[in-house]
C-alpha positions as a Markdown table, in Angstrom:
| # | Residue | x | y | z |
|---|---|---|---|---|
| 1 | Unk | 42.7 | -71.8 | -224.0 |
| 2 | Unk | 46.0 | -73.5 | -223.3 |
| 3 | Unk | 46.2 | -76.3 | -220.7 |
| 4 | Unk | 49.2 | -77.1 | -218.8 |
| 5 | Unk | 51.0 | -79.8 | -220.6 |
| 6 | Unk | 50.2 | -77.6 | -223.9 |
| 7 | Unk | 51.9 | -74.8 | -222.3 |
| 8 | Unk | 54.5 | -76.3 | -220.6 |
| 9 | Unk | 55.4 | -78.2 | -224.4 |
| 10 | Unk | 55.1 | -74.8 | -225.6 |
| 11 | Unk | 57.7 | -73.2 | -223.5 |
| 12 | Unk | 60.3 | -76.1 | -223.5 |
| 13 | Unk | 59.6 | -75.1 | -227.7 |
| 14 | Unk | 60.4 | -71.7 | -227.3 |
| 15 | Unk | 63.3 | -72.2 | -225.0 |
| 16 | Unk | 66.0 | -72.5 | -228.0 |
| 17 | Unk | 64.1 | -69.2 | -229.9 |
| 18 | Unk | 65.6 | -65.9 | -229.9 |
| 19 | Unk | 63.4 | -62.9 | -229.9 |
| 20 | Unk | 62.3 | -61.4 | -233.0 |
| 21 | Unk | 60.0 | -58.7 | -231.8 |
| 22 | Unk | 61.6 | -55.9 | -229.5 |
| 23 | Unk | 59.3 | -53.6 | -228.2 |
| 24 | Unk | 61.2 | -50.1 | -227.4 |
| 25 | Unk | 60.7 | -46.5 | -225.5 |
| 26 | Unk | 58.0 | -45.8 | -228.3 |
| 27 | Unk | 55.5 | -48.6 | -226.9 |
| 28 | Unk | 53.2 | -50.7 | -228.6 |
| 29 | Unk | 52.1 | -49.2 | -232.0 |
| 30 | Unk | 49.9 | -50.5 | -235.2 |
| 31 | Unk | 53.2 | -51.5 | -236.7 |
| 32 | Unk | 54.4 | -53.2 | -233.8 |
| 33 | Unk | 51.3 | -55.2 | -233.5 |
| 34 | Unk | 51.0 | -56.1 | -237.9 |
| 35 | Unk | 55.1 | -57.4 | -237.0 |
| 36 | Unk | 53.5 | -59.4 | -234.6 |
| 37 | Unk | 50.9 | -60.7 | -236.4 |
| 38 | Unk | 52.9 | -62.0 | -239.3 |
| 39 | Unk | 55.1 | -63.7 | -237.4 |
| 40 | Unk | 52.9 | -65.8 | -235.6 |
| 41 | Unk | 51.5 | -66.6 | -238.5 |
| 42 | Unk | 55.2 | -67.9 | -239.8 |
| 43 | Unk | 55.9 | -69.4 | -236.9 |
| 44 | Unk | 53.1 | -69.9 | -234.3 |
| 45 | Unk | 55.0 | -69.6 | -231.7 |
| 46 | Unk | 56.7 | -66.0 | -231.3 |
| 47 | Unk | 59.4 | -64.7 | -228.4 |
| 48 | Unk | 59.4 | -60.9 | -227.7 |
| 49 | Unk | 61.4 | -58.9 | -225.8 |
| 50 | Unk | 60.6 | -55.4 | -223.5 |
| 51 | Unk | 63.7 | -53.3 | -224.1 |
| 52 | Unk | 64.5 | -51.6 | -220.3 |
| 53 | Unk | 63.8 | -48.2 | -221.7 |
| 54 | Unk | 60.6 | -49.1 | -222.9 |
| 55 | Unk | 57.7 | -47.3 | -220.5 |
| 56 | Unk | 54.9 | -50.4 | -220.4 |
| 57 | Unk | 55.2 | -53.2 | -218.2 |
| 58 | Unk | 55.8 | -56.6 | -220.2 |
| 59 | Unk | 52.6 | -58.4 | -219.0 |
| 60 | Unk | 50.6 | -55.8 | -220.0 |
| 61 | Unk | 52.0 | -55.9 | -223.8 |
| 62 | Unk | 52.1 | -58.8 | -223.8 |
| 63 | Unk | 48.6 | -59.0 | -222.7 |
| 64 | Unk | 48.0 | -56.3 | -225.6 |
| 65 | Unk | 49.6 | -57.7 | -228.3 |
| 66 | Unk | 48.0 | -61.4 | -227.3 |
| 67 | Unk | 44.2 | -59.4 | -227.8 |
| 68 | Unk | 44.9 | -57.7 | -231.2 |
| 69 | Unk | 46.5 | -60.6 | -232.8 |
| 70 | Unk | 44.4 | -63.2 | -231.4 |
| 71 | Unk | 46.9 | -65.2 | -229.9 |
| 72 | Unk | 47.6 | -66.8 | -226.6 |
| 73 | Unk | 50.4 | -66.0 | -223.6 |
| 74 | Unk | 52.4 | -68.8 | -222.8 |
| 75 | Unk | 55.0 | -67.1 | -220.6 |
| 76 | Unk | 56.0 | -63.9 | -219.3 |
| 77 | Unk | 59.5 | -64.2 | -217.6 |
| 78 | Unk | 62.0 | -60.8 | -216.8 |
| 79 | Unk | 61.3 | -58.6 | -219.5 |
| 80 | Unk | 60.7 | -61.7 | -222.4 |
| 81 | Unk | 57.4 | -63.1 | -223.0 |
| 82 | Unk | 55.9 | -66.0 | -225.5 |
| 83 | Unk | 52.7 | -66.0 | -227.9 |
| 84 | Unk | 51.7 | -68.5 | -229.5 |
| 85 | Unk | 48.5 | -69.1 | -232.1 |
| 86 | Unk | 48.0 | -72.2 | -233.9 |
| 87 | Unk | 47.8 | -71.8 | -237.5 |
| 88 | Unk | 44.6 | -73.7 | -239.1 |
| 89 | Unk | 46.3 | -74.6 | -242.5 |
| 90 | Unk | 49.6 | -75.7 | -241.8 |
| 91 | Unk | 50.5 | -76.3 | -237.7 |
| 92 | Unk | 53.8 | -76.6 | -236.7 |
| 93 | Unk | 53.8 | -77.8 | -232.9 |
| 94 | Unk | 51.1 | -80.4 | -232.4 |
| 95 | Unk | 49.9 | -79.7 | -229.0 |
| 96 | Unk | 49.8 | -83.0 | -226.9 |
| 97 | Unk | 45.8 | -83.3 | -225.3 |
């Protein structure tokens, strides 16, 4: 669970990303969700974006996509949202306590 300096450190990190997931009119799919998961484990800390013809609501897939890749929601803003989950070998952000 993610305190508030973590997450506010977290989303000052993901300010400068671009999203690398987009998440379409076909919803949230197995395929979607394995992208996901291999890019959080690149990079930790993953921006995604809700296209406007897409028919689920962003904090729910969000919420989705955080439960089947074990990760954690840092933001949900408009129609972009932020996971992030540490990786145990090599961590990228270190989280200040």
């Amino acid at each position: 669970m993610l305190r508030g300096k973590q997450r506010s450190y977290l989303k000052g990190q993901a300010n400068k990303l671009n999203p690398i997931i987009h998440v379409g009119k076909g919803g949230l799919d197995q395929a979607l969700i394995d992208q996901m998961d291999e890019a959080l484990a690149a990079h930790e800390l993953v921006k995604g974006k809700v296209l406007k013809n897409s028919l689920e609501e962003v904090r729910d897939v969000a919420e989705k996509l955080a439960t089947s890749c074990e990760a954690e929601v840092v933001q949900v803003i408009g129609n972009v949202f932020i996971l992030y989950r540490r990786n145990k070998e090599k961590p990228i952000y270190i989280l200040p306590q």
